[in-house]
C-alpha positions, 0 to 999 in steps of 0.5 A: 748128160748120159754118154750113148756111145754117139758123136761126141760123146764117143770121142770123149771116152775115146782110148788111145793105142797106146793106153789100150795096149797098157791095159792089155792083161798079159798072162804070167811068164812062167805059166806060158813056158810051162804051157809051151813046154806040154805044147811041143811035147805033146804028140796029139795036142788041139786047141779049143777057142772061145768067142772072144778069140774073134778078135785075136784071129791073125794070133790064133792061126799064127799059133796053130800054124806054128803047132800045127794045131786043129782047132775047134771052137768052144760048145754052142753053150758058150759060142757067141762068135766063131772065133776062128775062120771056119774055111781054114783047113785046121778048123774041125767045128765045135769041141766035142761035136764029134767025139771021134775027132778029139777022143785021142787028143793028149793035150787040149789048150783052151782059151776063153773057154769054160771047163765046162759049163756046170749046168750043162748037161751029162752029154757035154763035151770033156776032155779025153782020158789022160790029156794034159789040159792047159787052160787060159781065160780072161777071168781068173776064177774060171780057171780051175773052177771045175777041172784042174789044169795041169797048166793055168793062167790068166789073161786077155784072150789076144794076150796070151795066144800072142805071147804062147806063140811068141813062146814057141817062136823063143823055144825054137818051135817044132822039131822037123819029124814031131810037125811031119806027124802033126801035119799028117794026123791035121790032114786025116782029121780034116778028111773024117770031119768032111766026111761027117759033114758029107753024110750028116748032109746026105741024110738030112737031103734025103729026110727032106725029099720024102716030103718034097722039101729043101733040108736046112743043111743044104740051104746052109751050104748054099748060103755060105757060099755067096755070102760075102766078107763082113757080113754079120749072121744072126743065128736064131736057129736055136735047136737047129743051130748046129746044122747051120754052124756045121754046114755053113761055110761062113766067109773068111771075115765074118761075125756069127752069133748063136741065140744058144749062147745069148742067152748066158752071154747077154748081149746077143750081138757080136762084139763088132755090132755093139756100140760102146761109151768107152772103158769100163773102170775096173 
């Protein structure tokens, strides 16, 4: 007999809580200190998340709360879900999207993230010149594969945004004056990223009008404001894909998945729609 994922079946390969959480990768102990340390250190640092930080999210902001970290997603050629909820005020869009906005980052924590696709193309996003780069993802030969880290580890996606913020909360976290500085820098790039939104709109309403039409960045806006929490969006968008994952205030609990990404990534669907027989034996 074949398991489907269905009924019994479903239930045969079923894992318990505890034996999931013993098969959680954890990232190694010394590697994480050392991340905190660059962490608190650091005057300008951001935080860049892949897709499967979708299911970590509660970690996540934890995490940039305690930092007061922007946080942006990964590029569309690996975005499969918005990991982190695009209404928070800490969330700038996609890394490298706006260049203005990380240029003068000097510390970039990226998690379940590639450094950088190597067949991207010569307007892929990099890292500022001179940041300190911590760098995190399930699969350890990511790691350094193309950039050296002056931090590396390896861990499951939830693992280690749990244990770096179980980390910062050991170190004692941010000293009053270094989070007043944070917080302040947060707020400006917050106001520059809607202020890029608001002209990138602006023109796109204007282009349409010249032919009577609705820009797809205003139906974008106006989509995401009556949609509701869990709705799953299927972004077929390909070459407008950006329009839509900038403009679209996405609900707060949501699943979003970009064709881009698909293609590279295999299934298209995010991880809450795919049905699963059970573990896979390593």
């Amino acid at each position: 007999m074949v398991a489907d994922g269905s009924g019994d079946d479903a239930r045969a390969f079923a894992v318990s809580p505890g034996a999931a959480q013993a098969l959680t990768r954890h990232p190694d102990p010394s590697a994480v200190s050392a991340a905190v340390a660059l962490l608190l250190s650091a005057r300008r640092p951001v935080l860049v998340l892949g897709s499967d930080a979708v299911e970590a999210i509660p970690a996540a902001r934890a995490l940039a709360e305690a930092l007061e970290l922007p946080v942006f997603a990964s590029d569309r050629t690996q975005l499969r879900e918005l990991p982190y909820p695009v209404r928070d005020t800490r969330y700038l869009g996609q890394y490298g999207d706006d260049a203005a906005l990380i240029a003068d980052a000097d510390c970039v924590l990226a998690i379940g993230v590639r450094l950088f696709f190597p067949f991207s193309s010569a307007s892929t996003p990099q890292l500022p010149a001179g940041a300190k780069v911590i760098h995190a993802h399930p699969e350890p030969q990511h790691v350094g594969w193309s950039i050296a880290p002056d931090v590396g580890m390896s861990g499951d996606t939830g693992a280690v945004l749990a244990d770096l913020g179980a980390a910062v909360r050991a170190a004692g976290g941010l000293a009053p004056q270094p989070r007043a500085e944070r917080i302040g820098r947060l707020t400006e790039l917050r106001a520059r990223y809607a202020a890029s939104l608001e002209r990138d709109r602006t023109r796109a309403d204007e282009a349409a009008a010249a032919t009577n039409r609705i820009s797809l960045a205003r139906v974008s806006d106006e989509i995401g404001k009556v949609l509701p929490n869990g709705v799953i969006v299927f972004d077929e968008a390909v070459s407008s894909s950006r329009i839509l994952l900038r403009q679209c205030p996405f609900p707060t609990t949501r699943a979003c998945t970009a064709r881009s990404a698909a293609r590279s990534a295999g299934d298209s669907r995010p991880r809450s729609a795919r049905r699963s027989p059970g573990p896979i034996a390593p």
